[in-house]
N, CA, C and O atoms as a CHARMM CRD file, in Angstrom:
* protein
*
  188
    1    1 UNK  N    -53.10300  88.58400  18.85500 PROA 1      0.00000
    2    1 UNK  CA   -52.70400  89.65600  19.74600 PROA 1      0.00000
    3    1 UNK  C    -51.17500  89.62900  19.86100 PROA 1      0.00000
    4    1 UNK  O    -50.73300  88.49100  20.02100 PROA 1      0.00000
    5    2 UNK  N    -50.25800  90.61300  19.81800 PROA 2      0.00000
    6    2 UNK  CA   -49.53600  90.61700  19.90900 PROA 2      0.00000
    7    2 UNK  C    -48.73200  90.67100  21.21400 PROA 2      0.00000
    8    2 UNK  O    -49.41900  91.05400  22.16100 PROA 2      0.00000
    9    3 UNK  N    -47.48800  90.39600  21.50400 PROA 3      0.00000
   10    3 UNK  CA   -46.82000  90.54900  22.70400 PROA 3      0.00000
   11    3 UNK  C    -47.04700  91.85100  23.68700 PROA 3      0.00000
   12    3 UNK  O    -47.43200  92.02000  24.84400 PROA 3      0.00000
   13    4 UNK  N    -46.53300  92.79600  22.44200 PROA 4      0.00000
   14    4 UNK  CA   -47.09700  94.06800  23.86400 PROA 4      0.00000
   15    4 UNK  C    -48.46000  94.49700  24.30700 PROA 4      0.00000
   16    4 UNK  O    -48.56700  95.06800  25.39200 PROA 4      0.00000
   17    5 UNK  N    -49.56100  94.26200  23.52500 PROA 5      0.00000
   18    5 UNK  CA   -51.18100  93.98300  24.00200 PROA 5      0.00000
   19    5 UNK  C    -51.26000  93.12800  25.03400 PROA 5      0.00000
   20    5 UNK  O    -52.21100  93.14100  25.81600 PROA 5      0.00000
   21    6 UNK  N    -50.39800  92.42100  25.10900 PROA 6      0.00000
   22    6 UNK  CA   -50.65900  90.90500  26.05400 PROA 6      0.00000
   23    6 UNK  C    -50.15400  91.19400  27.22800 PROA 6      0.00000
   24    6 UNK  O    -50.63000  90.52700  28.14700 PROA 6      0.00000
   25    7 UNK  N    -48.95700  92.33900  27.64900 PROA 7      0.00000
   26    7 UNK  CA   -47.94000  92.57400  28.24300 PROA 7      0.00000
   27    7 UNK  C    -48.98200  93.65900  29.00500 PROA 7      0.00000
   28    7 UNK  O    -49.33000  93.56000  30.18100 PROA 7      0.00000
   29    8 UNK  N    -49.35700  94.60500  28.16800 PROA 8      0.00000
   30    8 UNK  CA   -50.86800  95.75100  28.71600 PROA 8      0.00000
   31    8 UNK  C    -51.73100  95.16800  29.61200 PROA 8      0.00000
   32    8 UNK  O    -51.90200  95.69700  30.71000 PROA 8      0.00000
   33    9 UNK  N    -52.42000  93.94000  29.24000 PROA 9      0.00000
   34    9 UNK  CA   -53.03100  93.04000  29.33100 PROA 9      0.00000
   35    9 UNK  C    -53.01400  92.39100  31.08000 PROA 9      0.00000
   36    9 UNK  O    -53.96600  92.25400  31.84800 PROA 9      0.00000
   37   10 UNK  N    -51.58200  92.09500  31.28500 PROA 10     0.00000
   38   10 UNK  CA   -51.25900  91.30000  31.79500 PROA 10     0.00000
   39   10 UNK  C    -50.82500  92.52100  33.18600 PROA 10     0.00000
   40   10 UNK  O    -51.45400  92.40100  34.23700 PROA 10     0.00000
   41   11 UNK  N    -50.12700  93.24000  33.11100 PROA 11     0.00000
   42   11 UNK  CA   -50.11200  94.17300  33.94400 PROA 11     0.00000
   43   11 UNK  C    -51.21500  95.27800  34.31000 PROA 11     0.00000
   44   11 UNK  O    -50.97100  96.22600  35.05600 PROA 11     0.00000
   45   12 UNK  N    -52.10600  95.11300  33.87200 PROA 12     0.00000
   46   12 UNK  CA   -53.46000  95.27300  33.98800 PROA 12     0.00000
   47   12 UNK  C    -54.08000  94.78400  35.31400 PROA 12     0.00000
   48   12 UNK  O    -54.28100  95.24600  36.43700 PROA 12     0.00000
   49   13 UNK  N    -54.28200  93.65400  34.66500 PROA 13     0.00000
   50   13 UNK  CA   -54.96100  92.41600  35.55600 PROA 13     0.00000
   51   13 UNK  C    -54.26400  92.72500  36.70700 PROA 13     0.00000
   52   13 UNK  O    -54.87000  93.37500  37.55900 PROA 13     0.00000
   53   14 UNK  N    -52.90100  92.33500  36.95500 PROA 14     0.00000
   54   14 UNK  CA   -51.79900  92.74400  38.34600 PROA 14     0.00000
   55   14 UNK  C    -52.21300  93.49100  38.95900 PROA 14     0.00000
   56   14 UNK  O    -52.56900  93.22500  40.10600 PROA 14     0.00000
   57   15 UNK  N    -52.36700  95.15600  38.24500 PROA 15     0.00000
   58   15 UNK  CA   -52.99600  96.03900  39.34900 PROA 15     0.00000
   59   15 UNK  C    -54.25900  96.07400  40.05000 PROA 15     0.00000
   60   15 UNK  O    -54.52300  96.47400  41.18300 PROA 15     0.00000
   61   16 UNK  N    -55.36000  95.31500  38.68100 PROA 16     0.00000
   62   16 UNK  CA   -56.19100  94.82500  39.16800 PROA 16     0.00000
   63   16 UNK  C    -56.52700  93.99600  40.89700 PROA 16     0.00000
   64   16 UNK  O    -57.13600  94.51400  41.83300 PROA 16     0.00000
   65   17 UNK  N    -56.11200  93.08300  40.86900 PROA 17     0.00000
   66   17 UNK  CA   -55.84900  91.66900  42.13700 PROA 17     0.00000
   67   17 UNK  C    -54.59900  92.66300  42.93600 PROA 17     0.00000
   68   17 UNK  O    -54.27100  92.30000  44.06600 PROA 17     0.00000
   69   18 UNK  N    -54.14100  93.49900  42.53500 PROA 18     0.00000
   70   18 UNK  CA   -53.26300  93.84800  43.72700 PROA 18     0.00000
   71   18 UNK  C    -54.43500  95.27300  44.51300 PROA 18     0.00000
   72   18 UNK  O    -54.39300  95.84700  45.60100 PROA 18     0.00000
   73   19 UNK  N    -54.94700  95.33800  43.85900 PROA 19     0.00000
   74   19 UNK  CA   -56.01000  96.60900  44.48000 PROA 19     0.00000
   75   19 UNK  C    -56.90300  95.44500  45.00000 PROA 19     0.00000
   76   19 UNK  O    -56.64400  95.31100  46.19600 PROA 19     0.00000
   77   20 UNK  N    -57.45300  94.92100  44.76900 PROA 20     0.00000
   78   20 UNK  CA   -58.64700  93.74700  44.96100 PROA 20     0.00000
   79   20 UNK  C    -57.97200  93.24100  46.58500 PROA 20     0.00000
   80   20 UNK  O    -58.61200  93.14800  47.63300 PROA 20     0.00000
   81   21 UNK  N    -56.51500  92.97000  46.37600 PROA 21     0.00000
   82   21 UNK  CA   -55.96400  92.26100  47.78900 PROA 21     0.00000
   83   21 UNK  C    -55.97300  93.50900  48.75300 PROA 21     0.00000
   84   21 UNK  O    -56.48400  93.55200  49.87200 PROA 21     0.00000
   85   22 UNK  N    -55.51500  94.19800  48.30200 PROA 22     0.00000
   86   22 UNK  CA   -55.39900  95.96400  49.46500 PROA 22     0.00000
   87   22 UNK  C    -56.83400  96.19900  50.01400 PROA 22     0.00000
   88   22 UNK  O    -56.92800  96.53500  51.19500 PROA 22     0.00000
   89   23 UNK  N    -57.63000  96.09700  49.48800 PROA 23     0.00000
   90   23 UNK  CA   -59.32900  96.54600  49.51500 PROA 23     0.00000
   91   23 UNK  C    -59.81600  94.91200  50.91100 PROA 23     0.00000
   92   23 UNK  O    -60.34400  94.61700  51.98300 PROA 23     0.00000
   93   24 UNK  N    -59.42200  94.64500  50.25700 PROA 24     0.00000
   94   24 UNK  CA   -59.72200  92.85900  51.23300 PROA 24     0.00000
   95   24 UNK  C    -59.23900  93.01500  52.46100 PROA 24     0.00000
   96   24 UNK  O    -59.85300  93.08500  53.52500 PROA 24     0.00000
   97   25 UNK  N    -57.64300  93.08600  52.15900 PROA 25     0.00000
   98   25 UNK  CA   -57.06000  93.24800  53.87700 PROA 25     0.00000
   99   25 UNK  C    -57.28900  94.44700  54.67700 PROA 25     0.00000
  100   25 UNK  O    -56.94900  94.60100  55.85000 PROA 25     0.00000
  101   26 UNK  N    -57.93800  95.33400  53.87900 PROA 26     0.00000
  102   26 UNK  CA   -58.16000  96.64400  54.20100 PROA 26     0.00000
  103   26 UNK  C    -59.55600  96.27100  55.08100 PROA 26     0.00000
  104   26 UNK  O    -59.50100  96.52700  56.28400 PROA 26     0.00000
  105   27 UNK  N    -60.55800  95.79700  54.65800 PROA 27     0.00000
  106   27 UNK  CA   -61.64800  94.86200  54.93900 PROA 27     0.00000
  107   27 UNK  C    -61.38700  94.07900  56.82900 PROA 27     0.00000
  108   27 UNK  O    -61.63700  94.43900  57.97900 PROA 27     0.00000
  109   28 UNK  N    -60.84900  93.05700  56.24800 PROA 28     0.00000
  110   28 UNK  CA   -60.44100  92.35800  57.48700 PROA 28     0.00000
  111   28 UNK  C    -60.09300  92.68000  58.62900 PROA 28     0.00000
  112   28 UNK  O    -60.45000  92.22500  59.71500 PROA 28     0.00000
  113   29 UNK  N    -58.89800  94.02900  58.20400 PROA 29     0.00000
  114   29 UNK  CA   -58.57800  94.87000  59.77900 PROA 29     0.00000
  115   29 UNK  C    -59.21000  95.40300  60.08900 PROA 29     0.00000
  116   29 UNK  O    -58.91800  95.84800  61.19900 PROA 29     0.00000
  117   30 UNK  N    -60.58500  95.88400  59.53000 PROA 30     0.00000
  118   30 UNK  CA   -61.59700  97.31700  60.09300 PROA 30     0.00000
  119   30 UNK  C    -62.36700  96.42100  60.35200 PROA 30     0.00000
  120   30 UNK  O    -63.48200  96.89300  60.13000 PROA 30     0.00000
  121   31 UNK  N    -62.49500  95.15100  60.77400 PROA 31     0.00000
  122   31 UNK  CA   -63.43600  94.11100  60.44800 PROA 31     0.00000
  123   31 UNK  C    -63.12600  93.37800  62.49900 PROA 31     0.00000
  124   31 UNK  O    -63.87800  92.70700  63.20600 PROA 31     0.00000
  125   32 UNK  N    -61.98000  93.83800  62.72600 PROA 32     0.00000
  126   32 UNK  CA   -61.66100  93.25100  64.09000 PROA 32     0.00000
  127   32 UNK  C    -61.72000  94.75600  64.68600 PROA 32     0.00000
  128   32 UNK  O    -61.05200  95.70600  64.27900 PROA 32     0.00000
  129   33 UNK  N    -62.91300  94.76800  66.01600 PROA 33     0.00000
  130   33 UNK  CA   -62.63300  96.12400  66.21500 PROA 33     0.00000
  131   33 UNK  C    -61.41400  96.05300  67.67900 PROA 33     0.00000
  132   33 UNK  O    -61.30900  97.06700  68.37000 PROA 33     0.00000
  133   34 UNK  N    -60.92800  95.32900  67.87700 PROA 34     0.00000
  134   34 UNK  CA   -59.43300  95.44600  68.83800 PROA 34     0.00000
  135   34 UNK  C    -58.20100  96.15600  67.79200 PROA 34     0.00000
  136   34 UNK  O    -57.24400  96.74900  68.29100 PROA 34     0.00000
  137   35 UNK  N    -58.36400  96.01200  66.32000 PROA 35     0.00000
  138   35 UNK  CA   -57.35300  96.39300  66.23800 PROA 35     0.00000
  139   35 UNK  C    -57.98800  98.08200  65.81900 PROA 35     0.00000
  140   35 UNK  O    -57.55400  99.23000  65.72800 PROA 35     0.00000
  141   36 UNK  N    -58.46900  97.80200  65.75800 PROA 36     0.00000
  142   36 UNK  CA   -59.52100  99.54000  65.81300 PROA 36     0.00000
  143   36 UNK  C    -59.05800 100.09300  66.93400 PROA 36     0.00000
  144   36 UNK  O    -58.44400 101.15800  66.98900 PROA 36     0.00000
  145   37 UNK  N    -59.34000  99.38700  67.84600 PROA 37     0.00000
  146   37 UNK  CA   -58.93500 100.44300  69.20900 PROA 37     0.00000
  147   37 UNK  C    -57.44300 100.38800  68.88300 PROA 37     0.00000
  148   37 UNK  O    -57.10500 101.42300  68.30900 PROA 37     0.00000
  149   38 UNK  N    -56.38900  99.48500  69.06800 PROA 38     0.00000
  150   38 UNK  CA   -55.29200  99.76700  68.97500 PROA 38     0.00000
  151   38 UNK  C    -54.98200 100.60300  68.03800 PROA 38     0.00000
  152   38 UNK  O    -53.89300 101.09400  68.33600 PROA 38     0.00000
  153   39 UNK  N    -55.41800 101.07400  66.93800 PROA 39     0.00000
  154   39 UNK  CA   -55.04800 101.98200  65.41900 PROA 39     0.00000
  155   39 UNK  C    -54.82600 103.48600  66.32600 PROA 39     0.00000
  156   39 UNK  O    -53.82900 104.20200  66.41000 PROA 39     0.00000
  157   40 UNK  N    -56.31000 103.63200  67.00200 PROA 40     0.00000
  158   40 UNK  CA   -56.26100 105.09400  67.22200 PROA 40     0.00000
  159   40 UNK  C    -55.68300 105.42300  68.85800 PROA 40     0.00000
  160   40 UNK  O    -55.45200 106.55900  69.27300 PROA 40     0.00000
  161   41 UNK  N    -55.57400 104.59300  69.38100 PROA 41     0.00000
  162   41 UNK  CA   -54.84300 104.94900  70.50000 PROA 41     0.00000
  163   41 UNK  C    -52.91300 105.08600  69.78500 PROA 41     0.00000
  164   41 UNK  O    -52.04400 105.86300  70.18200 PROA 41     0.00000
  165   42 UNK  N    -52.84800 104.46500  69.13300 PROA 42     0.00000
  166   42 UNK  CA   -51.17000 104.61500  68.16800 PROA 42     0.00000
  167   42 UNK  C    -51.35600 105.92500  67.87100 PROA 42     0.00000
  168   42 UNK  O    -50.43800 106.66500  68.22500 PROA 42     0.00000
  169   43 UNK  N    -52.27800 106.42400  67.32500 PROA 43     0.00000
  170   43 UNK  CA   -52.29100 107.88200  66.50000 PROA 43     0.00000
  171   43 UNK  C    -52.56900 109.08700  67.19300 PROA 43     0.00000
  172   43 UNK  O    -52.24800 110.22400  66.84900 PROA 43     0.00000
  173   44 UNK  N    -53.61800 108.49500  68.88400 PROA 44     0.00000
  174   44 UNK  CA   -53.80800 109.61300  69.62900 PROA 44     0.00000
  175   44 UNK  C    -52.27400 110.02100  70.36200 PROA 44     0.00000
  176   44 UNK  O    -51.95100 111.17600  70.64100 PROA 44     0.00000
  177   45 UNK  N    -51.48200 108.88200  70.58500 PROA 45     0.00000
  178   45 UNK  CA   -49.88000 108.98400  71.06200 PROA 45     0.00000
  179   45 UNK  C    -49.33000 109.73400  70.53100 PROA 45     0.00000
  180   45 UNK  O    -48.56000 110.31300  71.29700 PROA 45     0.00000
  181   46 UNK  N    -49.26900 110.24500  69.11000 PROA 46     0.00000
  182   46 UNK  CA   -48.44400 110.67000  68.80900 PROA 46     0.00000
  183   46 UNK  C    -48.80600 112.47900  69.00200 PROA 46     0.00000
  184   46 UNK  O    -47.99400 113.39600  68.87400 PROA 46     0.00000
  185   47 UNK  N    -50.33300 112.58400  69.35400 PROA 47     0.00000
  186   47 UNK  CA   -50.05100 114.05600  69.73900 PROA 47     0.00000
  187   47 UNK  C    -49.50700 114.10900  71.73900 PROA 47     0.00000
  188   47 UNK  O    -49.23200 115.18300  72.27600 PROA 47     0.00000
C-alpha cells in the first residue's frame, strides 16, 4: 500500500473515532436529565 492509501486510510479512521466521540458525549449529556433542564431553560431565555 502505498503512502497516500495509507494517508486515506488514516484520516478515515480520525473521522471515524471523532464522530464515535461526538455521538458518546452527545450520549452522556442527554443521559443526565439536570443538564436537560438546564439546556432548555438557556434556550427558553433567549426568547
Amino acid at each position: 500500500m502505498d503512502t497516500r492509501h495509507r494517508h486515506i486510510r488514516i484520516e478515515r479512521a480520525a473521522w471515524l473515532v471523532a464522530a464515535v466521540a461526538a455521538l458518546g458525549a452527545t450520549f452522556a449529556l442527554y443521559a443526565r436529565p439536570a443538564f436537560l433542564v438546564t439546556l432548555i431553560d438557556q434556550i427558553w431565555s433567549c426568547f
